[in-house]
GUVODO-475818 format. One record per residue (C-alpha): z, y, x. Coordinates in steps of 0.001 Angstrom, whole numbers, plus 524288, in hexadecimal, padded with zeros to 5 digits. Example, Ala and Ser with C-alpha at 12.3 -4.5 7.8 and 13.67 -1.06 7.14 Angstrom:
[[81E78 7EE6C 8300C]];
[[81BE4 7FBDC 83566]];
This chain:
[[125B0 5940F 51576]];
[[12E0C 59336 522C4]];
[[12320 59026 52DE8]];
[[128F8 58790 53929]];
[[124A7 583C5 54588]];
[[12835 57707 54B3F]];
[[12A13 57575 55944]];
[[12D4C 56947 5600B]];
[[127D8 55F54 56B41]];
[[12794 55398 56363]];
[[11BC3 55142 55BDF]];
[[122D4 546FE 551C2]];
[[12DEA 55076 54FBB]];
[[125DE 55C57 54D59]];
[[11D3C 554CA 5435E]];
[[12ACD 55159 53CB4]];
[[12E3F 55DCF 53C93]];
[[12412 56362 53717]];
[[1224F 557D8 52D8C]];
[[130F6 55A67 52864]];
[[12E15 56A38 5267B]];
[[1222F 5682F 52045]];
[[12776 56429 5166F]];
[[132F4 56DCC 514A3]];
[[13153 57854 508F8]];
[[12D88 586D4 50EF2]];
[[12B34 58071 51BEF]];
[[11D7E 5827D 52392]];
[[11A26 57BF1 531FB]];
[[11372 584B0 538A5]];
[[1116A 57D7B 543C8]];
[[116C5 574DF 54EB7]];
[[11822 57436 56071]];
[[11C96 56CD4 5686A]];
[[120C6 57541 57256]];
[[1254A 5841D 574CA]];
[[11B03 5879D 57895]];
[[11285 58445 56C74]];
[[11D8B 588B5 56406]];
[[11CD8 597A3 56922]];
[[10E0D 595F6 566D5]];
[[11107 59175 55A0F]];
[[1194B 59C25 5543B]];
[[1116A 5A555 558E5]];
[[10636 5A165 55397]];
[[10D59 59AD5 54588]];
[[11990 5A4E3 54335]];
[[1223F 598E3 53EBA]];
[[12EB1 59D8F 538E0]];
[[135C0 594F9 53E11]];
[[1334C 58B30 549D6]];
[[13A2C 57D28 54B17]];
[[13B1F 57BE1 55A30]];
[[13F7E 57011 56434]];
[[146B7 57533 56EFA]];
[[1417E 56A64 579C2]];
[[1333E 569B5 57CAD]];
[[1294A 568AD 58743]];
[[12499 576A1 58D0D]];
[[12B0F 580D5 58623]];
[[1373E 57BBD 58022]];
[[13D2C 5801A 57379]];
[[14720 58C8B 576BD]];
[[13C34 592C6 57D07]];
[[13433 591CE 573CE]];
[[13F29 59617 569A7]];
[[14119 5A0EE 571EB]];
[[131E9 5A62E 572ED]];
[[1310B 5A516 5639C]];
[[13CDD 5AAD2 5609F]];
[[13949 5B6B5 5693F]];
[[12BFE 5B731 565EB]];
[[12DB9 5B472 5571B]];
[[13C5F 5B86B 55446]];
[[136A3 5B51F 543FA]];
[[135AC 5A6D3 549A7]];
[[141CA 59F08 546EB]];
[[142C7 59360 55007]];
[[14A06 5861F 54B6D]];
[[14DED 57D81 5587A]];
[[14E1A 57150 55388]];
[[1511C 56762 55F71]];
[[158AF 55B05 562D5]];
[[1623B 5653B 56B44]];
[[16D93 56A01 5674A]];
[[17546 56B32 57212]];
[[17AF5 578F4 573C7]];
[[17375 57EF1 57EEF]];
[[16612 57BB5 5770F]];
[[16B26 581AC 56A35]];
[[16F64 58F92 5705E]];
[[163CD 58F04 57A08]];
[[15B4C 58F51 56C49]];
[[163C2 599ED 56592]];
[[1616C 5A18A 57112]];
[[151B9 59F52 5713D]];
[[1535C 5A4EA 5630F]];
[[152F5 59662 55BE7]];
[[1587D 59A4A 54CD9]];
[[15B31 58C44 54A05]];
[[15DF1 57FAD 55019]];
[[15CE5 57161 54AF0]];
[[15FB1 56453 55043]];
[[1534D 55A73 54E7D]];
[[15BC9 551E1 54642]];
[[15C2E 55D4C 53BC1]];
[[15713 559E7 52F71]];
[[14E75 55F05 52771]];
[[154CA 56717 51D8F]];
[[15B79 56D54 529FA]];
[[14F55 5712A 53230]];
[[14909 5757B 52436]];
[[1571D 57DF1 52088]];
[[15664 584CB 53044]];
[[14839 586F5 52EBB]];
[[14B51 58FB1 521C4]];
[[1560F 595B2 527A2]];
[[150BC 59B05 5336D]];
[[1448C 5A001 52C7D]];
[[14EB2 5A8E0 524B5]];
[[15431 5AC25 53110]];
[[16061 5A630 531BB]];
[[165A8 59CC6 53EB1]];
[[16782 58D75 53D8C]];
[[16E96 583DB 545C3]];
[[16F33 57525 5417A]];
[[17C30 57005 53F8A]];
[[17FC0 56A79 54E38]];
[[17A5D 57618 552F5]];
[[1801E 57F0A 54BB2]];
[[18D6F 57A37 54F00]];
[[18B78 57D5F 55C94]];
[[1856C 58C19 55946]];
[[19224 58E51 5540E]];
[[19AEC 5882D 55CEB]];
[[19469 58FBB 5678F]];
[[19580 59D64 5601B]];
[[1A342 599B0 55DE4]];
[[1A84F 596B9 56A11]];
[[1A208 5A28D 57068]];
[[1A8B9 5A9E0 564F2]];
[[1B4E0 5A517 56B2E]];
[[1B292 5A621 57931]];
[[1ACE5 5B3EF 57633]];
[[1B81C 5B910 56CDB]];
[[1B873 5C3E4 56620]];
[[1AB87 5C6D7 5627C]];
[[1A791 5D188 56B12]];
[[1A30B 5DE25 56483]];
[[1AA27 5DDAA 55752]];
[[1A284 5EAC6 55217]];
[[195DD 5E643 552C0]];
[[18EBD 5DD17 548A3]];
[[18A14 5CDAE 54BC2]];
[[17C9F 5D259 54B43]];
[[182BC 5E06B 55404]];
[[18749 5D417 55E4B]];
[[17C7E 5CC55 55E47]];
[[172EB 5D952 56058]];
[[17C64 5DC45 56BF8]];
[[17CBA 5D169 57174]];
[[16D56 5CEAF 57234]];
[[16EA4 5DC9F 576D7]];
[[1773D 5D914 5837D]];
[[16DFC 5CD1F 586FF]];
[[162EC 5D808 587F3]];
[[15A95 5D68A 57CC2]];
[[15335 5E233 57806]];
[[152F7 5E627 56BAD]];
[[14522 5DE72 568A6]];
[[14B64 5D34B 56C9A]];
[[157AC 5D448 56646]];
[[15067 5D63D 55838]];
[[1475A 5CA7F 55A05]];
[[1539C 5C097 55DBD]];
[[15A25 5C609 5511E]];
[[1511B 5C6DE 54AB9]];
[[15129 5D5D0 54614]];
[[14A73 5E128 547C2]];
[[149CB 5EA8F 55409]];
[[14EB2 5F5A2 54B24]];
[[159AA 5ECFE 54659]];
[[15E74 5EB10 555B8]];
[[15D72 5F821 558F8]];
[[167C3 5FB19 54F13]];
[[17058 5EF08 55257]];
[[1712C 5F368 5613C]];
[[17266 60192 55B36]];
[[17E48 5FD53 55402]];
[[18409 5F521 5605E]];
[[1833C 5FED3 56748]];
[[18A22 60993 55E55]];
[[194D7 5FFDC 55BAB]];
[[195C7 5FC59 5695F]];
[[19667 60AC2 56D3C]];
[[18D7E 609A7 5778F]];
[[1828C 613A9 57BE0]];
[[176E9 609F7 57FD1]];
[[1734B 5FB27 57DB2]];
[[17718 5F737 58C86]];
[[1862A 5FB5B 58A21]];
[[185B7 5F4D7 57DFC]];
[[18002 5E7EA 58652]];
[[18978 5E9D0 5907E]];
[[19503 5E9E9 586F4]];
[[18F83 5DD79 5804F]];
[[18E36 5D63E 58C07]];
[[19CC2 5DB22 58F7C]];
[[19F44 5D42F 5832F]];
[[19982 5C6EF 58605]];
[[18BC5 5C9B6 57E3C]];
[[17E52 5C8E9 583A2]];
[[17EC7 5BCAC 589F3]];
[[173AB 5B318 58BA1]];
């Protein structure tokens, strides 16, 4: 069974929402808030796999909320699922660690298809927001061209670049969701293929290249 967590500041819609995964096959409600603040509680005190969560509420609002679970449970995968979708609120939730992101007029079978597939681990946009993940990555592809640092892997990059924005190693494995040994070899590896003595030339030469930024 997946366990979920429902968060959201409308009573009606929460009992909905719980009323439609109820009744989903390997699906278990764990619990439901109305607020960040309860949700943090929550998790803490449920260990949902997965947590449904409005972005706009009274007191703490949804990305912060994101962003404490995410950090304090990196096992937790959160699903935004909002009325939003303009741009600024989709990347702001990426960036508080969000692994999925649904519109409100979703249907079922879609919020029941992104629940399994972030409890496997895996990242899902709905359709309209999707189209503007990739639109995004692509036009920075083409502002940015060539990709910078050919030698090094994706994975190499994206170590390197959470590297430059000056997260620690600790930090780095709970965003990616590895282990501290696993890092340590990544930035190992950067760093021989960058041929580089230490982790601040290696930082210096990615922010040279455009990386690290907020």
């Amino acid at each position: 069974m997946t366990t979920v967590l429902v968060v959201d500041d409308h009573a009606v819609f929460r009992a909905g929402m719980m009323a439609v995964l109820s009744g989903m096959d390997g699906i278990e409600v764990v619990g439901e808030a109305p607020d960040g603040e309860s949700a943090v509680e929550l998790v803490s005190e449920t260990r949902p796999e997965v947590v449904l969560m409005d972005l706009r509420m009274p007191g703490m609002g949804g990305l912060v909320a994101t962003s404490q679970i995410t950090e304090k449970h990196p096992g937790v995968a959160v699903i935004v699922l909002t009325m939003n979708d303009d741009p600024d609120s989709v990347f702001a939730a990426l960036r508080a660690g969000a692994r999925g992101y649904l519109l409100k007029e979703s249907g079922a079978d879609d919020v029941e298809r992104t629940i399994a597939a972030v409890a496997r681990g895996e990242a899902v946009f709905g359709p309209r927001v999707a189209e503007q993940v990739v639109g995004f990555f692509a036009g920075a592809a083409s502002r940015r061209g060539p990709e910078a640092f050919p030698e090094l892997t994706a994975r190499e990059r994206e170590v390197l670049d959470l590297v430059a924005r000056g997260l620690d190693n600790a930090s780095i494995a709970r965003r990616l969701f590895l282990s501290e040994k696993t890092v340590r070899n990544r930035v190992s590896d950067v760093l021989t293929k960058l041929q580089v003595a230490s982790r601040a030339e290696a930082v210096a030469r990615a922010r040279d290249a455009g990386m690290g930024g907020v």
